[in-house]
Every structure is written in C-alpha cells, then in structure tokens.
TILO-600256 format. One record per atom (N, C-alpha, C): residue number from 0; residue in one letter; atom name; x, y, z. Coordinates in steps of 0.05 Angstrom, whole numbers. Layout:
<atoms>
<atom><n>NUM</n><res>A</res><atom>CA</atom><east>X</east><north>Y</north><up>Z</up></atom>
...
</atoms>
This chain:
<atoms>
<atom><n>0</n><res>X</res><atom>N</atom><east>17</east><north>-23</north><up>0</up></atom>
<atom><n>0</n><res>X</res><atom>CA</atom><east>0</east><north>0</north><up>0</up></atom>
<atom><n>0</n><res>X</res><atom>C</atom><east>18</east><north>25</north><up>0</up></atom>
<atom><n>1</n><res>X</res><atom>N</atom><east>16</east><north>44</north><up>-6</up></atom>
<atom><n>1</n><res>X</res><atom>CA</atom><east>36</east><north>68</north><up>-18</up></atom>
<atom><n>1</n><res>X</res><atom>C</atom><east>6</east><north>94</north><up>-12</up></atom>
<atom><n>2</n><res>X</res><atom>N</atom><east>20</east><north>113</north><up>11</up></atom>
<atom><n>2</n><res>X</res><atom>CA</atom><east>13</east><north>142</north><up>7</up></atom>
<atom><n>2</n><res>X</res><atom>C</atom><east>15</east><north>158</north><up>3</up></atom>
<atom><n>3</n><res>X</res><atom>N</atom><east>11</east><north>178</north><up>0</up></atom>
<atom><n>3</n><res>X</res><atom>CA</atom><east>3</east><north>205</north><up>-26</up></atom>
<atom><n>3</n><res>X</res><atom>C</atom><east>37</east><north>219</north><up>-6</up></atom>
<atom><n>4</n><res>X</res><atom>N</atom><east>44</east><north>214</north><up>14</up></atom>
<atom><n>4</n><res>X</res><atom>CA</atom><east>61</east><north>226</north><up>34</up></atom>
<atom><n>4</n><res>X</res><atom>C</atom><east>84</east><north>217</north><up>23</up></atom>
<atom><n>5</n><res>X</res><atom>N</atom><east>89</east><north>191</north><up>14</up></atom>
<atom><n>5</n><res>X</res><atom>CA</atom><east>119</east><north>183</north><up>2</up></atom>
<atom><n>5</n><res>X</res><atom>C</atom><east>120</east><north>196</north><up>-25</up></atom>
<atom><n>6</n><res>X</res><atom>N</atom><east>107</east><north>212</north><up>-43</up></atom>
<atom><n>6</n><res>X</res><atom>CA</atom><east>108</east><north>221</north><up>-73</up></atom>
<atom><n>6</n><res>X</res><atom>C</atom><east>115</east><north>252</north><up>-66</up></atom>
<atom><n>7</n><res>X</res><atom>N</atom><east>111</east><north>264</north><up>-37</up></atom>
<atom><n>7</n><res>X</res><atom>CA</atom><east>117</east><north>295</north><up>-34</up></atom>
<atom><n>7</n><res>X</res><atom>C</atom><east>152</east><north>304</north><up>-43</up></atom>
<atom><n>8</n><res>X</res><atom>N</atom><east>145</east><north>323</north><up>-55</up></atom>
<atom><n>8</n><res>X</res><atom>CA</atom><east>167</east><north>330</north><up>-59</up></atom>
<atom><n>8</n><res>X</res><atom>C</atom><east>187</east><north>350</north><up>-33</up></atom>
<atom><n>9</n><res>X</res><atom>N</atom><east>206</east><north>345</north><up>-31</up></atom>
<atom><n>9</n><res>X</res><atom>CA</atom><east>223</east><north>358</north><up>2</up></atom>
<atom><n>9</n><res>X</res><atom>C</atom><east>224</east><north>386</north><up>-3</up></atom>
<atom><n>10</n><res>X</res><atom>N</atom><east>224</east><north>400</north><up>24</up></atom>
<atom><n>10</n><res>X</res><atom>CA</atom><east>233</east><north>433</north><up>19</up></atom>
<atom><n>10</n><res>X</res><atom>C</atom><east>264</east><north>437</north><up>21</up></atom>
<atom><n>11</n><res>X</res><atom>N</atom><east>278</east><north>445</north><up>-7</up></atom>
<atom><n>11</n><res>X</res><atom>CA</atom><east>302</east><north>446</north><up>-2</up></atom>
<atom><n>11</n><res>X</res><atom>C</atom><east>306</east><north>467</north><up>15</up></atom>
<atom><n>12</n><res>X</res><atom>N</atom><east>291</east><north>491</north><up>18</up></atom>
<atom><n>12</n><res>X</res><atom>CA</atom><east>294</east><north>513</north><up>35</up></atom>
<atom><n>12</n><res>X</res><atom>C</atom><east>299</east><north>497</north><up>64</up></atom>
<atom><n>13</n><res>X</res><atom>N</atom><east>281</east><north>482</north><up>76</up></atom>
<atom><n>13</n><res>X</res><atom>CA</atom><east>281</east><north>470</north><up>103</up></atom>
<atom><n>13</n><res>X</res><atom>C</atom><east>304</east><north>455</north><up>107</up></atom>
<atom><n>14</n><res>X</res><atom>N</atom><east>308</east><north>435</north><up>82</up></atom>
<atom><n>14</n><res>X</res><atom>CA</atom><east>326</east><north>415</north><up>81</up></atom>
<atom><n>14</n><res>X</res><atom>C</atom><east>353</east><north>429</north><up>89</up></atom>
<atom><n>15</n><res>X</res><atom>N</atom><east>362</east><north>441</north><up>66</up></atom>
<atom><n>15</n><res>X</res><atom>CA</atom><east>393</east><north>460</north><up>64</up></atom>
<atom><n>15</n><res>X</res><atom>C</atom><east>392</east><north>487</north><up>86</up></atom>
<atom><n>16</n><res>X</res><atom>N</atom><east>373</east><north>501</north><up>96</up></atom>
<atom><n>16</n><res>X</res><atom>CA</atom><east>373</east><north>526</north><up>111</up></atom>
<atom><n>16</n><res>X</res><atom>C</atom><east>368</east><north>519</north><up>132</up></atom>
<atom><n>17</n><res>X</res><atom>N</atom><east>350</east><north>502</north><up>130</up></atom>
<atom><n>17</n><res>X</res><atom>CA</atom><east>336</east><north>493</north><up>166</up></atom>
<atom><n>17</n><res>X</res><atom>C</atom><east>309</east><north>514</north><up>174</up></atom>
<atom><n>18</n><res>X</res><atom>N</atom><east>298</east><north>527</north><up>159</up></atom>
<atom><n>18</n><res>X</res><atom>CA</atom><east>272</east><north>541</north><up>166</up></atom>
<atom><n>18</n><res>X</res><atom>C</atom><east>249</east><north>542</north><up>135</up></atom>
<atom><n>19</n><res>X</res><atom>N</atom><east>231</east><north>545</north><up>140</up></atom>
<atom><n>19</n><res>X</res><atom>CA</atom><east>204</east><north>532</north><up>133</up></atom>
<atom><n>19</n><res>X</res><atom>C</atom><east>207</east><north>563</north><up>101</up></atom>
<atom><n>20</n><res>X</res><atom>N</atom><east>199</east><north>554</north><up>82</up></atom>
<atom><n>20</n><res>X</res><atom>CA</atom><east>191</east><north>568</north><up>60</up></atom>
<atom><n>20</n><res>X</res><atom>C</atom><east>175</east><north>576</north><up>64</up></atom>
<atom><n>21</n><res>X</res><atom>N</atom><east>156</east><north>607</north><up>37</up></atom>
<atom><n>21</n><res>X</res><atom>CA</atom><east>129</east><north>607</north><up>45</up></atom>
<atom><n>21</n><res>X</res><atom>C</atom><east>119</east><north>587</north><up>36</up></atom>
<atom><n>22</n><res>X</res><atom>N</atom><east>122</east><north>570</north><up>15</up></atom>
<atom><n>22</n><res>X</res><atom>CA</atom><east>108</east><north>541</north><up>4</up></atom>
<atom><n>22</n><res>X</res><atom>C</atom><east>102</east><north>511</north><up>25</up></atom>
<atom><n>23</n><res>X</res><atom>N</atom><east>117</east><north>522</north><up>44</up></atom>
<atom><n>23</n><res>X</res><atom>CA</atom><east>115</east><north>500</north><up>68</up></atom>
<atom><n>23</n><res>X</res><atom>C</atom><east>84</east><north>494</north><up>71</up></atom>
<atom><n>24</n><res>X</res><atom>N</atom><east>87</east><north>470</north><up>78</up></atom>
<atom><n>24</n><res>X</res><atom>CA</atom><east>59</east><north>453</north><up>84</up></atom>
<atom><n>24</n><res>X</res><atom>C</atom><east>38</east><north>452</north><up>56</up></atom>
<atom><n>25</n><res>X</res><atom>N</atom><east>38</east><north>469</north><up>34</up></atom>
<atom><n>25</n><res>X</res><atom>CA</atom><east>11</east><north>465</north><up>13</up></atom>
<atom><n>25</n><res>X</res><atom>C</atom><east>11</east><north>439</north><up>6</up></atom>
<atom><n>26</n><res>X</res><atom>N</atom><east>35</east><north>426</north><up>2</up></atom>
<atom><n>26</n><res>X</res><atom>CA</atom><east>39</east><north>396</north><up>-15</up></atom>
<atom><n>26</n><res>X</res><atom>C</atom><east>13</east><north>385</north><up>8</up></atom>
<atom><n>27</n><res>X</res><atom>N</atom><east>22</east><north>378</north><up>34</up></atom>
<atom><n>27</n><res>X</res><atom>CA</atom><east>10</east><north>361</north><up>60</up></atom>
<atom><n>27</n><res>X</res><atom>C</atom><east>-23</east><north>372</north><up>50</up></atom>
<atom><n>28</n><res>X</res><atom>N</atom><east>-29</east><north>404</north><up>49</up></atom>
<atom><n>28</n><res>X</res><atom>CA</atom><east>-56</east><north>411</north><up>54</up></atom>
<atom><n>28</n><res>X</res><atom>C</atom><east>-65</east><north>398</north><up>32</up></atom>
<atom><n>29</n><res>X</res><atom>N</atom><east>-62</east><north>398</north><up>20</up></atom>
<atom><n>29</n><res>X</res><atom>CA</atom><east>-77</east><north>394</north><up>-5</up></atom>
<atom><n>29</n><res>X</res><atom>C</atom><east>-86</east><north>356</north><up>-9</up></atom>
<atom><n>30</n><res>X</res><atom>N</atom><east>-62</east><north>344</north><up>5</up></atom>
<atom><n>30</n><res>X</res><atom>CA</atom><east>-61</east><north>306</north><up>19</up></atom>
<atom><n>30</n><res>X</res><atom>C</atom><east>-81</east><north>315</north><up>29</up></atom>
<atom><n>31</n><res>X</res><atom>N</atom><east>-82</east><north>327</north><up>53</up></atom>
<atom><n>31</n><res>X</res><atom>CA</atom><east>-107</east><north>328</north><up>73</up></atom>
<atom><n>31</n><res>X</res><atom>C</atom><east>-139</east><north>337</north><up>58</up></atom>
<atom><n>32</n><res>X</res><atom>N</atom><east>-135</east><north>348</north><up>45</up></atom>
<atom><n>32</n><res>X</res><atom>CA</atom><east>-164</east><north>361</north><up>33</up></atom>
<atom><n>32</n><res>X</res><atom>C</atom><east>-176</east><north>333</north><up>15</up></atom>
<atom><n>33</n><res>X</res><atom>N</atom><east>-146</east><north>309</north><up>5</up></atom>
<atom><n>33</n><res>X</res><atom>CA</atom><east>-157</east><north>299</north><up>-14</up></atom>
<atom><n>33</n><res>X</res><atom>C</atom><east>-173</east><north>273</north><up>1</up></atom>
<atom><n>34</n><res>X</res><atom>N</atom><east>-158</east><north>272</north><up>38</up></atom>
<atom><n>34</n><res>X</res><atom>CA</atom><east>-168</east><north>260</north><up>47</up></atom>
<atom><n>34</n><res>X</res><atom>C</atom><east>-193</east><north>261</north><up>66</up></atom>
<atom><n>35</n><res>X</res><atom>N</atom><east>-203</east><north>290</north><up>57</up></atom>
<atom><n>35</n><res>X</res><atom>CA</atom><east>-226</east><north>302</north><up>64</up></atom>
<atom><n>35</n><res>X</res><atom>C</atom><east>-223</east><north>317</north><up>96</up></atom>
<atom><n>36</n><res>X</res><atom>N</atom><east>-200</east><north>323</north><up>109</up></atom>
<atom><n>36</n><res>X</res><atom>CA</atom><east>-192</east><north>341</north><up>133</up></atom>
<atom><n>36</n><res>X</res><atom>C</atom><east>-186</east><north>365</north><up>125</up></atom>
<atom><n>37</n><res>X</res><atom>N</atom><east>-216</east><north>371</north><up>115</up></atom>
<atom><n>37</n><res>X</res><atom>CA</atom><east>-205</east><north>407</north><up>116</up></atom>
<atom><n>37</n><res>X</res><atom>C</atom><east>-210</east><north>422</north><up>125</up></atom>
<atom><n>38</n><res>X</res><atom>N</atom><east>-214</east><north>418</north><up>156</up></atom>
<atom><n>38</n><res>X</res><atom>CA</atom><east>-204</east><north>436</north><up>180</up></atom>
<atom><n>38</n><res>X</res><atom>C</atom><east>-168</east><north>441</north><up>182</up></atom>
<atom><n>39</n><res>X</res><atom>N</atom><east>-160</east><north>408</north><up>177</up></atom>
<atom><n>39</n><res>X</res><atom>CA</atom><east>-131</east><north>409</north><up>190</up></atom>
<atom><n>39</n><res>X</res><atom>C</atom><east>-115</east><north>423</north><up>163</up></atom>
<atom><n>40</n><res>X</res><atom>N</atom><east>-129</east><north>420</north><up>144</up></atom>
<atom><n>40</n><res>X</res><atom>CA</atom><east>-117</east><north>436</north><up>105</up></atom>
<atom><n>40</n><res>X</res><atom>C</atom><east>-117</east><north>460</north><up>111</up></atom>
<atom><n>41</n><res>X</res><atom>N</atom><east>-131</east><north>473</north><up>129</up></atom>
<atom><n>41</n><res>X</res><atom>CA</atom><east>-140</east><north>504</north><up>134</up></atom>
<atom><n>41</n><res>X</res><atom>C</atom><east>-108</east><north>513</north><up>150</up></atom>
<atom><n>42</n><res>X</res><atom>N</atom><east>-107</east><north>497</north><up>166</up></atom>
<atom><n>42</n><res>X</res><atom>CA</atom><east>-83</east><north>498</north><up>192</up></atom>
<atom><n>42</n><res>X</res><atom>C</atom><east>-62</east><north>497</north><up>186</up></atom>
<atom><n>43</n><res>X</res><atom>N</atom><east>-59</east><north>483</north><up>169</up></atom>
<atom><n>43</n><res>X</res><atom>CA</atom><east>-34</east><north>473</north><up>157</up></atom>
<atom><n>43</n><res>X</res><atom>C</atom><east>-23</east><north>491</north><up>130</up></atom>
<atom><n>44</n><res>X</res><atom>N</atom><east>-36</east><north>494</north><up>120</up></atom>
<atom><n>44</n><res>X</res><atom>CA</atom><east>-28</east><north>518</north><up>96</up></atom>
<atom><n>44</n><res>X</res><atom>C</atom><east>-53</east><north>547</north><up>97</up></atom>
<atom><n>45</n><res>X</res><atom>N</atom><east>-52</east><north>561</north><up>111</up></atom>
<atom><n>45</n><res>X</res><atom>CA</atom><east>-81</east><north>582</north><up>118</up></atom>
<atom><n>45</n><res>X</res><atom>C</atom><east>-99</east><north>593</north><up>82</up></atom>
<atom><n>46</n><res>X</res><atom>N</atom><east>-78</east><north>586</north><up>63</up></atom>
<atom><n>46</n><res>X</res><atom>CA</atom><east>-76</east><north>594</north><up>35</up></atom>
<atom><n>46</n><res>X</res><atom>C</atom><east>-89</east><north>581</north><up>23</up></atom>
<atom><n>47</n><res>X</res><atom>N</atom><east>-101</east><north>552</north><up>25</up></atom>
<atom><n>47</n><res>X</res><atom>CA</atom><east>-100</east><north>533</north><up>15</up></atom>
<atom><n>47</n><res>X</res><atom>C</atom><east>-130</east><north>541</north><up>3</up></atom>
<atom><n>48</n><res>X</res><atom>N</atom><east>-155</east><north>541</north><up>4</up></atom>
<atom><n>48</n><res>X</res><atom>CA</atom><east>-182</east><north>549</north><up>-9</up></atom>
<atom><n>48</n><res>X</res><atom>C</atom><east>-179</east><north>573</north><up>-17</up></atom>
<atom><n>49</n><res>X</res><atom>N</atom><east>-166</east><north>602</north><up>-7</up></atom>
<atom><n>49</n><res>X</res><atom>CA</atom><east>-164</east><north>619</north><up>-33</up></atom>
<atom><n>49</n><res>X</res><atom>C</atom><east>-147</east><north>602</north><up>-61</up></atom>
<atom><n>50</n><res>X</res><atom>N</atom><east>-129</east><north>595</north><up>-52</up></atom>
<atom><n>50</n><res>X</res><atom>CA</atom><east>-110</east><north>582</north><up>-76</up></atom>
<atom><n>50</n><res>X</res><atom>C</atom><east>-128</east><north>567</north><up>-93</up></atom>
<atom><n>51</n><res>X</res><atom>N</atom><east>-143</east><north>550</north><up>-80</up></atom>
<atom><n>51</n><res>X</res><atom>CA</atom><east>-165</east><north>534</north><up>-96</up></atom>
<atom><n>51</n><res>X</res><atom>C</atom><east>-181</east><north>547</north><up>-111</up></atom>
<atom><n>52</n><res>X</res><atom>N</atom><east>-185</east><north>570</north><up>-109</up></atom>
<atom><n>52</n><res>X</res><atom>CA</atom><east>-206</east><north>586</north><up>-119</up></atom>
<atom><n>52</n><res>X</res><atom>C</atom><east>-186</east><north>608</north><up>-143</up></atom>
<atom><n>53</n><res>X</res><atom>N</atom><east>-170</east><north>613</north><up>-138</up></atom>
<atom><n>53</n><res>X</res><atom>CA</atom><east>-154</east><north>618</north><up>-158</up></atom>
<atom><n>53</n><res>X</res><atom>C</atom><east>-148</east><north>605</north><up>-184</up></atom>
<atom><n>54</n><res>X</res><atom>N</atom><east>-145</east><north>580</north><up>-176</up></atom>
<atom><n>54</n><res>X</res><atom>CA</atom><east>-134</east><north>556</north><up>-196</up></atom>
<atom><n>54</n><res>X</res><atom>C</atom><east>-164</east><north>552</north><up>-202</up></atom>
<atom><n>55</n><res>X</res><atom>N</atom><east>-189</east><north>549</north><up>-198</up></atom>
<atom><n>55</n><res>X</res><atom>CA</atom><east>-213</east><north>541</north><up>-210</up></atom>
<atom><n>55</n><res>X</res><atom>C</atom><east>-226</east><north>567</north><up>-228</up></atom>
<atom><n>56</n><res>X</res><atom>N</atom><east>-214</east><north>592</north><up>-218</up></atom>
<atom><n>56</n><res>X</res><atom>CA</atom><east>-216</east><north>621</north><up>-235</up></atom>
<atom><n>56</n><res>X</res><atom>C</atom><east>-206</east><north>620</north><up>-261</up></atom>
<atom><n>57</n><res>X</res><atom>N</atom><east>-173</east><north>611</north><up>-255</up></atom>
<atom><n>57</n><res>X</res><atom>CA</atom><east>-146</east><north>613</north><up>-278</up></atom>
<atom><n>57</n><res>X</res><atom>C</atom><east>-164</east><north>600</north><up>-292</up></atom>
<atom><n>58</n><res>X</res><atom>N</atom><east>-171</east><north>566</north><up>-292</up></atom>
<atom><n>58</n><res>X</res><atom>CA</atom><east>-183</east><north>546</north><up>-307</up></atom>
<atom><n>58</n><res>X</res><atom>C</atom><east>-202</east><north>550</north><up>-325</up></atom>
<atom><n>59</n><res>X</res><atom>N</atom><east>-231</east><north>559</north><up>-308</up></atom>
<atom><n>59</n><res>X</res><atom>CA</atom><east>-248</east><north>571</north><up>-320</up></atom>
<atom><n>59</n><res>X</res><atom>C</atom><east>-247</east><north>589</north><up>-337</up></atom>
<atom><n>60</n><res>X</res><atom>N</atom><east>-231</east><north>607</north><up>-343</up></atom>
<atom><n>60</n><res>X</res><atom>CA</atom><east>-224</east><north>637</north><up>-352</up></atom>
<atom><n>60</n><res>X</res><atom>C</atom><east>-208</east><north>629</north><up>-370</up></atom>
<atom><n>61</n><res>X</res><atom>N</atom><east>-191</east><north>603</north><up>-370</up></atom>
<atom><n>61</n><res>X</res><atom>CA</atom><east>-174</east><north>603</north><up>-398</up></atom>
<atom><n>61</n><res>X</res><atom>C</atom><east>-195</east><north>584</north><up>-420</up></atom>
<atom><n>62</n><res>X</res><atom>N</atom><east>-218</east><north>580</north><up>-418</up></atom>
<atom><n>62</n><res>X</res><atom>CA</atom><east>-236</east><north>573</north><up>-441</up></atom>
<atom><n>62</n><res>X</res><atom>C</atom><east>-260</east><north>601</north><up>-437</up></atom>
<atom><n>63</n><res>X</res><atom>N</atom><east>-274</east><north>610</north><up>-420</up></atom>
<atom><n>63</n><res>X</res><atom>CA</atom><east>-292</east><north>625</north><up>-422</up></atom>
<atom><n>63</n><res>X</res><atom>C</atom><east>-275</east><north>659</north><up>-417</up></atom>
<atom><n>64</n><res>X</res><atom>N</atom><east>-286</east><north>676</north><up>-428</up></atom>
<atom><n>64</n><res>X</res><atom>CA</atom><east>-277</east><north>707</north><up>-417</up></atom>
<atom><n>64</n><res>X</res><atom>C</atom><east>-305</east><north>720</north><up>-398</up></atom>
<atom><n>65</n><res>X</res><atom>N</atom><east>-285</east><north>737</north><up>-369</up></atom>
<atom><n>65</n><res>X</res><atom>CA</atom><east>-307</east><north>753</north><up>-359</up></atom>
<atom><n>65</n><res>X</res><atom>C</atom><east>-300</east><north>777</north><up>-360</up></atom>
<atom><n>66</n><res>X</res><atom>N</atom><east>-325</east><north>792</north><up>-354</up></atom>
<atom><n>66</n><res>X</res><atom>CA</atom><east>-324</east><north>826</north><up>-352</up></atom>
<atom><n>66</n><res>X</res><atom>C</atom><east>-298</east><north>823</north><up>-328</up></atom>
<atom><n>67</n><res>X</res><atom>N</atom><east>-287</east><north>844</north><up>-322</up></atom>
<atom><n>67</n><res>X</res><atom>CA</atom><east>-273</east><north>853</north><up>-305</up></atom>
<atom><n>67</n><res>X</res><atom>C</atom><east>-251</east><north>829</north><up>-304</up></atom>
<atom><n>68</n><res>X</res><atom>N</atom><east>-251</east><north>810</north><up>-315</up></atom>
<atom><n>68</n><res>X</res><atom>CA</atom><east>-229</east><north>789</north><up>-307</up></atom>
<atom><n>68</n><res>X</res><atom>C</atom><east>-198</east><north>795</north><up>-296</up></atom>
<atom><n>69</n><res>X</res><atom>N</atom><east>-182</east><north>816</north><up>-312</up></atom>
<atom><n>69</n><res>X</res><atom>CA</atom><east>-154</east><north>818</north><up>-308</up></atom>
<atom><n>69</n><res>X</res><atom>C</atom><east>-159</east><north>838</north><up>-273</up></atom>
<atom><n>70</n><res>X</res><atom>N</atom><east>-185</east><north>849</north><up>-261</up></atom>
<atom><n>70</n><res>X</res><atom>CA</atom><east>-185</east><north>858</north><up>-245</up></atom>
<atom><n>70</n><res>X</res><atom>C</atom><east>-194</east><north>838</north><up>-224</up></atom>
<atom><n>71</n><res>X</res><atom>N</atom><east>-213</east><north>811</north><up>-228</up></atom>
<atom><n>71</n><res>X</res><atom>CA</atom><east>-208</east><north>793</north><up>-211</up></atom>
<atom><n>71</n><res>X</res><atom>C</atom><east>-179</east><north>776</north><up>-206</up></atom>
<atom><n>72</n><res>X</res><atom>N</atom><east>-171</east><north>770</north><up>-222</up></atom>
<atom><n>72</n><res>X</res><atom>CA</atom><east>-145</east><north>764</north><up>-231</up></atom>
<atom><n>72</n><res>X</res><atom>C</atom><east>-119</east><north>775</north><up>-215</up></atom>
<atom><n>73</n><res>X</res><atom>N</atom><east>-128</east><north>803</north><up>-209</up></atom>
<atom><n>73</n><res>X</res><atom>CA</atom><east>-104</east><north>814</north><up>-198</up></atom>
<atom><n>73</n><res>X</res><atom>C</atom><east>-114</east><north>816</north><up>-172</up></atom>
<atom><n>74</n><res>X</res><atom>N</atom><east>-139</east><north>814</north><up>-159</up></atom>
<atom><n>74</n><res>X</res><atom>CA</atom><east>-143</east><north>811</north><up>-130</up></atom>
<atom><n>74</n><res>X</res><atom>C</atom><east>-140</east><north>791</north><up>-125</up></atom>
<atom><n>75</n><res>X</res><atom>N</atom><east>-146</east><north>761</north><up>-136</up></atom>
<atom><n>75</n><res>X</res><atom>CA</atom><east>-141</east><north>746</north><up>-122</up></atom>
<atom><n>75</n><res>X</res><atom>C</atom><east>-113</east><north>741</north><up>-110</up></atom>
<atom><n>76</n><res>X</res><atom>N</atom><east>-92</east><north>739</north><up>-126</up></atom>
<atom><n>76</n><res>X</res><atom>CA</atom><east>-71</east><north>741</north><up>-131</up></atom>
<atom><n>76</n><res>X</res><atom>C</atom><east>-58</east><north>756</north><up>-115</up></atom>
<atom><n>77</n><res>X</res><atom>N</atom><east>-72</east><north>780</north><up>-107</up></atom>
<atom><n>77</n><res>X</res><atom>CA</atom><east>-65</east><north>807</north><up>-78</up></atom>
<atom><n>77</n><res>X</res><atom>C</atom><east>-74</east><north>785</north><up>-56</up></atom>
<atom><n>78</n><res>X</res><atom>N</atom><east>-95</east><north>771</north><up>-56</up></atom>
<atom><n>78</n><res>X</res><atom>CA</atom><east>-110</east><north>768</north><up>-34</up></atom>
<atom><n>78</n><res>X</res><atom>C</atom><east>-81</east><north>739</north><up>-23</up></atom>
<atom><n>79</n><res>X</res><atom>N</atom><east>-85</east><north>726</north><up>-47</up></atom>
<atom><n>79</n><res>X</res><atom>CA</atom><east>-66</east><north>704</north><up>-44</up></atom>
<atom><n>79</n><res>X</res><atom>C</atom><east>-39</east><north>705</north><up>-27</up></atom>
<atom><n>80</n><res>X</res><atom>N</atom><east>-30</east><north>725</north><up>-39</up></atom>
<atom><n>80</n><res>X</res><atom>CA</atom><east>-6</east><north>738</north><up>-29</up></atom>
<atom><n>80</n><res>X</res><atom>C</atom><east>2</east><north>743</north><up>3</up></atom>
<atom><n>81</n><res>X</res><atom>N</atom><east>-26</east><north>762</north><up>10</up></atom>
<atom><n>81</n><res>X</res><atom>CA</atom><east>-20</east><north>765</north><up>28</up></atom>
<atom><n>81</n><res>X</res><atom>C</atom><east>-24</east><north>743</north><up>52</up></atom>
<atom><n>82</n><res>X</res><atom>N</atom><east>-49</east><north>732</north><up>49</up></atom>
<atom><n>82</n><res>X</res><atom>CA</atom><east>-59</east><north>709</north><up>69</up></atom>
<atom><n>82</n><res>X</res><atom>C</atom><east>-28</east><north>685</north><up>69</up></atom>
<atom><n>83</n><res>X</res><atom>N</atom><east>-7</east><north>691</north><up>49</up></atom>
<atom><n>83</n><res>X</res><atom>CA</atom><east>5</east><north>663</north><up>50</up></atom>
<atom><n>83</n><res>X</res><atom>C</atom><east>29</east><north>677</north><up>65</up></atom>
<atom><n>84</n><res>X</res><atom>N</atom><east>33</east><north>705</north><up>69</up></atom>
<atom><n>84</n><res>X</res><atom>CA</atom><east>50</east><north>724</north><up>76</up></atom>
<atom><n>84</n><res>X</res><atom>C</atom><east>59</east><north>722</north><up>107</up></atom>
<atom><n>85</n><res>X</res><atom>N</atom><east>22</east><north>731</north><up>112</up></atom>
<atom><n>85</n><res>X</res><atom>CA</atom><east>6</east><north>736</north><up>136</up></atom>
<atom><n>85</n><res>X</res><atom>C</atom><east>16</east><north>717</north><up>157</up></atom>
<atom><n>86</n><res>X</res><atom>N</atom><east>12</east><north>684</north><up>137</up></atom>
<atom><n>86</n><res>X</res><atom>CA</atom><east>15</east><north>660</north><up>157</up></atom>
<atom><n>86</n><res>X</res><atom>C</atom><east>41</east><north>648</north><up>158</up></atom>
<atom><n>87</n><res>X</res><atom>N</atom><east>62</east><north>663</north><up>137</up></atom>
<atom><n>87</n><res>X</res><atom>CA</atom><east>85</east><north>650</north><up>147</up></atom>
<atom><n>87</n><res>X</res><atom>C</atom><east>94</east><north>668</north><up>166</up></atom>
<atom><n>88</n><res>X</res><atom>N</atom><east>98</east><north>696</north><up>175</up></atom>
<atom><n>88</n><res>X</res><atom>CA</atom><east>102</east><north>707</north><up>189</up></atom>
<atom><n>88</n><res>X</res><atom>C</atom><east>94</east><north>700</north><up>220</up></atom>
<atom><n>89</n><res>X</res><atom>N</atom><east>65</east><north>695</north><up>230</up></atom>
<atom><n>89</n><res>X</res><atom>CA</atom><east>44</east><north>680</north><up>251</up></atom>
<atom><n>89</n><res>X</res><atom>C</atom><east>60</east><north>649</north><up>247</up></atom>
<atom><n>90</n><res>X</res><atom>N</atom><east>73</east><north>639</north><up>232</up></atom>
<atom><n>90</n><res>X</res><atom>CA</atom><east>82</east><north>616</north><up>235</up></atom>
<atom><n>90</n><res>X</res><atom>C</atom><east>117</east><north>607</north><up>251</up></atom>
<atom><n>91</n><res>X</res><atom>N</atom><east>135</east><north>634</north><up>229</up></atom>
<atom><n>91</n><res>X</res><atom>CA</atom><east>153</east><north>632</north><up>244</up></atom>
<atom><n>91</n><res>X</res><atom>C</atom><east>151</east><north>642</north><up>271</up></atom>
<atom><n>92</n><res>X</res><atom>N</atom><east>134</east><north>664</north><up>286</up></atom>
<atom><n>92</n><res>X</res><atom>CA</atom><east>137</east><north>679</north><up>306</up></atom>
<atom><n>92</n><res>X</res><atom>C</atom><east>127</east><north>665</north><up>325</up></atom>
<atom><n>93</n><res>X</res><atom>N</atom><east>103</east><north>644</north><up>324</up></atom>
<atom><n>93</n><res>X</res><atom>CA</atom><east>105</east><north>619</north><up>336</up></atom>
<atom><n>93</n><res>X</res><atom>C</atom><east>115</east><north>593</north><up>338</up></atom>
<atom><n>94</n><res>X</res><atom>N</atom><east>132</east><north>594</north><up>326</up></atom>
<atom><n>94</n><res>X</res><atom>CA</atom><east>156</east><north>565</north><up>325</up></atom>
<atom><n>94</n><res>X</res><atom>C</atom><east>178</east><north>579</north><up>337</up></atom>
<atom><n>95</n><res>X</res><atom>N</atom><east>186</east><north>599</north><up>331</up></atom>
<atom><n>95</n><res>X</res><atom>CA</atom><east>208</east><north>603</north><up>349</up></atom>
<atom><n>95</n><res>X</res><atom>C</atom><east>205</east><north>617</north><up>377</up></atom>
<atom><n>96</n><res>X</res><atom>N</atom><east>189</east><north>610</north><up>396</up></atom>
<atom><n>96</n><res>X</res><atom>CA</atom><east>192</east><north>616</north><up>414</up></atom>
<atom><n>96</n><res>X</res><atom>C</atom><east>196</east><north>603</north><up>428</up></atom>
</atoms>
C-alpha cells in the first residue's frame, strides 16, 4: 500500500537552511483536503481554499472570458499573497519561541 506522503516533494529551503519556506505545508494541505480534513488543510497551509479558488478562476477563464477578469485576476492574486504572507510570518513567530 503506498501514500500520497511518500510522492511529496522535500523543501530544499528547510532541508539545506533549516527554516520553513512560504510554500511549506501546501503539498501536505492539499493530501489532507484529498483525504477530506479540511479543517486540518485550513491549519496547515491558511492559503489553501483561496489558492483553490484561484486555480478554478485561472481554469475557467482560460476557455470562457469575464467582464472585469484581469481585475479579478489581480485581487485574487493580492489576496493570495497576502494570506500566505500573513501566515508564514504567525508561523515563524510561533515556532520560534
């Protein structure tokens, strides 16, 4: 039997530096969401359903066009940013204490 956990790819940032990327944990959240814990997907990457909703935007939008699109486009993308910003910052400042 083989889990979705032995195919992740390693953080060379963590590996070689020894502290967490902003990309830390999405690989795991996204395991967890597929194994339907997405409370613990929420916890583990705070990014993880805006991101979802980005990538089902991008998707949608590269066969259909909407009004305002390059202006959804660029909020999500703001929004993205910051929420993944937000939580590595709240992440390191609680691991290292």
């Amino acid at each position: 039997m083989f889990s979705i956990e032995d195919y992740m790819l390693p953080c060379l940032t963590k590996k070689y530096l020894g502290f967490d990327c902003l990309g830390c944990g999405l690989q795991r959240s996204v395991a967890l969401i597929l194994h339907g814990d997405f409370i613990l997907a929420f916890k583990m990457y705070p990014a993880i359903y805006t991101i979802i909703i980005l990538a089902i935007f991008l998707l949608i939008n590269a066969f259909r066009s909407f009004k305002h699109q390059e202006s959804i486009k660029r909020w999500l993308f703001i929004i993205n940013i910051v929420i993944i910003v937000i939580s590595y910052f709240i992440k390191l400042s609680t691991t290292n204490l």
